[in-house]
LUMTORKE-259136 format. One line per field, with one value per residue: residue number from 1; x, y, z of N, C-alpha, C, CB in turn. Coordinates in nm, 2 decimals. Glycine has a CB too. Layout:
N
seq	(NUM_...) .
n_u	(X_...) .
n_v	(Y_...) .
n_w	(Z_...) .
ca_u	(X_...) .
ca_v	(Y_...) .
ca_w	(Z_...) .
c_u	(X_...) .
c_v	(Y_...) .
c_w	(Z_...) .
cb_u	(X_...) .
cb_v	(Y_...) .
cb_w	(Z_...) .
end
This chain:
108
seq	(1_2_3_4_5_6_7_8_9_10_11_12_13_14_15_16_17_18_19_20_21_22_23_24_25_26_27_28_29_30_31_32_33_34_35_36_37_38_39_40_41_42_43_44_45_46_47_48_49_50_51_52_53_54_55_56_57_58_59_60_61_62_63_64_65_66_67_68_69_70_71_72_73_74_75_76_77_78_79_80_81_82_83_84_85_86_87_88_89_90_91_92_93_94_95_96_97_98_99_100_101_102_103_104_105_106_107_108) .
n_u	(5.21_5.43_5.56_5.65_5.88_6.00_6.35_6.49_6.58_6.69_6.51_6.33_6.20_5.91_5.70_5.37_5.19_4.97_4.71_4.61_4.38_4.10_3.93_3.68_3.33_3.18_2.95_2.63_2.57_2.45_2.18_2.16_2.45_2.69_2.86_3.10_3.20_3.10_3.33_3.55_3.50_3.55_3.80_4.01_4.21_4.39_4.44_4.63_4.62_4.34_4.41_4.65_4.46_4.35_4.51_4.57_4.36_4.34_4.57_4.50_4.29_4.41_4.56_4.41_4.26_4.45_4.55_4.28_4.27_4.50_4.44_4.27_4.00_3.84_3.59_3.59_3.32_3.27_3.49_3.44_3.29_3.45_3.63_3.58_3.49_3.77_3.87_3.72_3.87_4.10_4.15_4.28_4.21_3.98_4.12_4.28_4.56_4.61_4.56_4.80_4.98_5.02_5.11_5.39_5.42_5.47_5.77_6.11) .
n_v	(0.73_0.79_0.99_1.06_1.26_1.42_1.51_1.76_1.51_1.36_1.12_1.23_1.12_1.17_1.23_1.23_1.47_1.41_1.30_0.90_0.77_0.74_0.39_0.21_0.16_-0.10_-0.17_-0.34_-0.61_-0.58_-0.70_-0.70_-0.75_-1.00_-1.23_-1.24_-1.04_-0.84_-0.89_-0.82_-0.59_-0.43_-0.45_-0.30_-0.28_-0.05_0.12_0.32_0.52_0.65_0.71_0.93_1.12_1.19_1.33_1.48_1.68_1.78_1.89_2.11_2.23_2.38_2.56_2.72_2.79_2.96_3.17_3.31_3.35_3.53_3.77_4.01_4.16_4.00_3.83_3.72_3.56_3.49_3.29_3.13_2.87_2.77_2.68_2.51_2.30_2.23_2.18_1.91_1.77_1.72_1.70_1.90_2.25_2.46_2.71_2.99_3.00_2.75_2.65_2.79_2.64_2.42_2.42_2.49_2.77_3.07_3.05_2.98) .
n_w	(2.18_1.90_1.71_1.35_1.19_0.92_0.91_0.71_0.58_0.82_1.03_1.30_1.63_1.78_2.11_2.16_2.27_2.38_2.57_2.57_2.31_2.45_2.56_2.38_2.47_2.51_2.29_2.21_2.01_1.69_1.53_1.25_1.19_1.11_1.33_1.32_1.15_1.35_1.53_1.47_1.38_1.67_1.68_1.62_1.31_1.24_1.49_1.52_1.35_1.41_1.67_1.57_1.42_1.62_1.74_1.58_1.53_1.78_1.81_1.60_1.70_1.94_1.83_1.69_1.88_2.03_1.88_1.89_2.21_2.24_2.04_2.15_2.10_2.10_2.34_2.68_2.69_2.43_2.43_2.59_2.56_2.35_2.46_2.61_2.47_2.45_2.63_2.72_2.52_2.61_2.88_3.02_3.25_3.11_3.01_2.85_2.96_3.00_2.73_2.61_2.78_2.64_2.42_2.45_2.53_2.73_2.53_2.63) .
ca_u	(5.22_5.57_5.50_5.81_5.89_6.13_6.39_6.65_6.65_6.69_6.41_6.32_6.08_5.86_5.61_5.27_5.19_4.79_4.67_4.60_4.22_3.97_3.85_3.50_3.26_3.13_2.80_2.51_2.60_2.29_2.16_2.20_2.57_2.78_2.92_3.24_3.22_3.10_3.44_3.64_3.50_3.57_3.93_4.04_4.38_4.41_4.38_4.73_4.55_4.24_4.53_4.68_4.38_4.27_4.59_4.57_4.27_4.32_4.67_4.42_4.21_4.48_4.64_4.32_4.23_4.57_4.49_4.16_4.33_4.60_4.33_4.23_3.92_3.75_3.53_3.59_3.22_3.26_3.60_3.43_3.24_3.51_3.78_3.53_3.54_3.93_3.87_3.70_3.89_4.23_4.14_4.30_4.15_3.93_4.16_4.42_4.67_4.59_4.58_4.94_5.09_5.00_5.15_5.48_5.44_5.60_5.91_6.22) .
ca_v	(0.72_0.81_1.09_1.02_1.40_1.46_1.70_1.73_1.37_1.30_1.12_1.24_1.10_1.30_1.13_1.24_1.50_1.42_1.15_0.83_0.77_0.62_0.27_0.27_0.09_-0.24_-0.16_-0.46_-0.65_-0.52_-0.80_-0.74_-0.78_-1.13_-1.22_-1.25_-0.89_-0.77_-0.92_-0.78_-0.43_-0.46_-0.47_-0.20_-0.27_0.08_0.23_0.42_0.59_0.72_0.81_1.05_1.22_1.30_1.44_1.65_1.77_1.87_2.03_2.22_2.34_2.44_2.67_2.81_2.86_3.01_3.29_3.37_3.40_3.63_3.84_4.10_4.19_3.83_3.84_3.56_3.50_3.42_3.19_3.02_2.74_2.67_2.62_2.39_2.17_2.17_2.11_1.76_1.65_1.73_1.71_2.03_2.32_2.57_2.83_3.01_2.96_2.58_2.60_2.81_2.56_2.29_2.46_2.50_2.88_3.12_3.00_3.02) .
ca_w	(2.04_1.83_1.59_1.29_1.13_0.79_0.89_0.59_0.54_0.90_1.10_1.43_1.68_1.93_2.22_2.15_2.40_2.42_2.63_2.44_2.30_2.56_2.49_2.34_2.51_2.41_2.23_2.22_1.87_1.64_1.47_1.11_1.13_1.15_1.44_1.26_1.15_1.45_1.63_1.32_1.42_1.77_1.68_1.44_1.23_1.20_1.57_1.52_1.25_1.47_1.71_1.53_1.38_1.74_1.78_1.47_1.54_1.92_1.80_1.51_1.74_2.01_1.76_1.66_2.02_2.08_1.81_1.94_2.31_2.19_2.05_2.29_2.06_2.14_2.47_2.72_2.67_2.32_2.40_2.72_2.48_2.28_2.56_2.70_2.42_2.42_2.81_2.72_2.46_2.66_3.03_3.07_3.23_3.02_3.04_2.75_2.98_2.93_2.61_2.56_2.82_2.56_2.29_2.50_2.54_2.61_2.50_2.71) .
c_u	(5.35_5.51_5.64_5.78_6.04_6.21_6.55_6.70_6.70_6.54_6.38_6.17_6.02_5.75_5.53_5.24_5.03_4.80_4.62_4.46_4.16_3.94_3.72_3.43_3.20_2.99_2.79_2.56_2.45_2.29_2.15_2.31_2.60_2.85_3.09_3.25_3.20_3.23_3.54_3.66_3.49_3.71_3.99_4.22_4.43_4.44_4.52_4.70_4.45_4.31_4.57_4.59_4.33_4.40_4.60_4.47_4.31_4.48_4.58_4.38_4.31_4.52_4.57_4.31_4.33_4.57_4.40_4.28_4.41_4.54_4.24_4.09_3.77_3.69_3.55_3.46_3.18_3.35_3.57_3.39_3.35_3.67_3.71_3.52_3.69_3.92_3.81_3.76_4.10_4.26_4.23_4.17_4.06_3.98_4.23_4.50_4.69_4.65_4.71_5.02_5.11_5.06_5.33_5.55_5.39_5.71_6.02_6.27) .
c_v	(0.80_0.88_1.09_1.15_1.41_1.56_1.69_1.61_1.31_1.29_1.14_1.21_1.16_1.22_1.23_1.35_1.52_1.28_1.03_0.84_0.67_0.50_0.28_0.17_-0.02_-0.20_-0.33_-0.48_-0.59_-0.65_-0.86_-0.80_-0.93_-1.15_-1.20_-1.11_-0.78_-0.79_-0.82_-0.61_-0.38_-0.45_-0.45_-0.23_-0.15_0.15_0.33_0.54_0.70_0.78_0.94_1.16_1.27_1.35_1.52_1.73_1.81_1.96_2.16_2.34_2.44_2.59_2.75_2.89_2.99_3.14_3.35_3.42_3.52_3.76_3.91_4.13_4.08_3.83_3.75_3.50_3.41_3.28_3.06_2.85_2.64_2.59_2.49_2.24_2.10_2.14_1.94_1.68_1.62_1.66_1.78_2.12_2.41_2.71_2.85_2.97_2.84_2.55_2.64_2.71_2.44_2.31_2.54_2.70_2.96_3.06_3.03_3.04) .
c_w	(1.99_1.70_1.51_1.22_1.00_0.88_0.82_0.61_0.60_0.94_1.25_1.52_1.80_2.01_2.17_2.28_2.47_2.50_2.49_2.45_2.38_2.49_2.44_2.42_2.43_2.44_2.22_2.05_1.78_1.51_1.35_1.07_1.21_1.27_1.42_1.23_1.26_1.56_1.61_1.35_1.54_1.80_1.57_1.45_1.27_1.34_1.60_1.44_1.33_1.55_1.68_1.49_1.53_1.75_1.69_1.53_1.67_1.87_1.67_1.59_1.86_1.95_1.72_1.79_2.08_2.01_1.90_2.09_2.34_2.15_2.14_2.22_2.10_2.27_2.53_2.70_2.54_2.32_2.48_2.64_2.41_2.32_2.61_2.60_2.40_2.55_2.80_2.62_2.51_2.76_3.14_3.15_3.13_3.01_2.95_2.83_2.98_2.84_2.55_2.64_2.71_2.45_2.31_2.49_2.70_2.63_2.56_2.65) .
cb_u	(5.09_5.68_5.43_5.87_5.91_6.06_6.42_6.79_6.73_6.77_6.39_6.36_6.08_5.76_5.64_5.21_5.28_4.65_4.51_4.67_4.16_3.80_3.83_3.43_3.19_3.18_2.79_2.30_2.64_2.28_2.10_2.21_2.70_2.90_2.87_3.26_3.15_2.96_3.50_3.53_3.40_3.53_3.95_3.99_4.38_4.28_4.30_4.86_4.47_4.13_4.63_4.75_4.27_4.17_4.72_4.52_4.14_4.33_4.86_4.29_4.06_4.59_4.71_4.19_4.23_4.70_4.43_3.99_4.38_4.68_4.28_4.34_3.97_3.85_3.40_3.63_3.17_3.29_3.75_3.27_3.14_3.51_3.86_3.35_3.49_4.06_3.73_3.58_3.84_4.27_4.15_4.34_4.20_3.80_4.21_4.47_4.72_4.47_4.48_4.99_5.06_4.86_5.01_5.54_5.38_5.66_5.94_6.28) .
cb_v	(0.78_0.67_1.27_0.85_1.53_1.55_1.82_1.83_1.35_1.33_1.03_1.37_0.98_1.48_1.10_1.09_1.63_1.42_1.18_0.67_0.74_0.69_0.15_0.26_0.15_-0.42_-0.06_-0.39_-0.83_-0.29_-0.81_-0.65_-0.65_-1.13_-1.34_-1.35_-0.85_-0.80_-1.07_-0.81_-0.36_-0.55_-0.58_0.05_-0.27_0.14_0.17_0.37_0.48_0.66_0.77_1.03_1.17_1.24_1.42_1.63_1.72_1.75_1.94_2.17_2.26_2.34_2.63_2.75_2.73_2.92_3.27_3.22_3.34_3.57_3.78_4.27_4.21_3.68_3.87_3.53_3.59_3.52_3.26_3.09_2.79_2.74_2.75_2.44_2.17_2.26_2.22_1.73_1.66_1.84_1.59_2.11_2.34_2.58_2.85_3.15_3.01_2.53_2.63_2.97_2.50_2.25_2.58_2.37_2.92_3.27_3.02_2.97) .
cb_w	(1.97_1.79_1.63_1.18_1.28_0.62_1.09_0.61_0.47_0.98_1.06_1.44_1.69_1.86_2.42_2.14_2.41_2.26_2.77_2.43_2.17_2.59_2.58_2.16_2.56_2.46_2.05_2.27_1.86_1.57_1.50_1.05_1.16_1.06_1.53_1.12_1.08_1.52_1.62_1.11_1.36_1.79_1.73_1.44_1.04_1.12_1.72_1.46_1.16_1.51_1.70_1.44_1.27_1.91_1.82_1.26_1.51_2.12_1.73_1.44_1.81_2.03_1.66_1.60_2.14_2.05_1.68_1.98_2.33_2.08_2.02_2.34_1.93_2.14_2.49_2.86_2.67_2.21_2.45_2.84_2.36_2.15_2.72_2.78_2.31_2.36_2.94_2.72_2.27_2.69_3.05_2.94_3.27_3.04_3.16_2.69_3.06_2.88_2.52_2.59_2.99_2.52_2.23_2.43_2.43_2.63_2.38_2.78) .
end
């Protein structure tokens, strides 16, 4: 995916640095809907759209996570849960230094 960024009225394009979104599984049609609608929603207009929001959201949570980490006050007990959900939606390790390699730190 090609993420396009403003910078002073130039456009610059950057590669995506999450994996793309898994296919969904084909669910059993449920019998209320059309077969015509059920094809329709089988095959979203939009899926650049849902794209990006999983990459907003896993770069959200990165950056949150990246605080916490940095944070010497924070127990790994308390950090372990919530690395493990950035571990399944990455397929990173559960580790900060995961989550700073993802966030291209430290900086040379």
């Amino acid at each position: 995916m090609v993420v396009a960024m403003a910078m002073g009225g130039a456009t610059a394009y950057a590669e995506s640095p999450f994996p793309p979104l898994a296919p969904k599984p084909a669910d059993p049609k449920p019998p209320y809907l059309s077969q015509e609608r059920w094809e329709a929603m089988q095959q979203p207009l939009f899926g650049g759209v849902a794209q990006t929001r999983a990459d907003l959201e896993r770069l959200a949570l990165d950056f949150q996570l990246f605080d916490w980490c940095m944070n010497a006050q924070i127990s790994d007990a308390r950090l372990a849960p919530l690395l493990e959900r950035a571990a399944r939606l990455t397929g990173d390790p559960p580790t900060c230094q995961a989550v700073m390699r993802r966030l291209g730190w430290p900086r040379p």
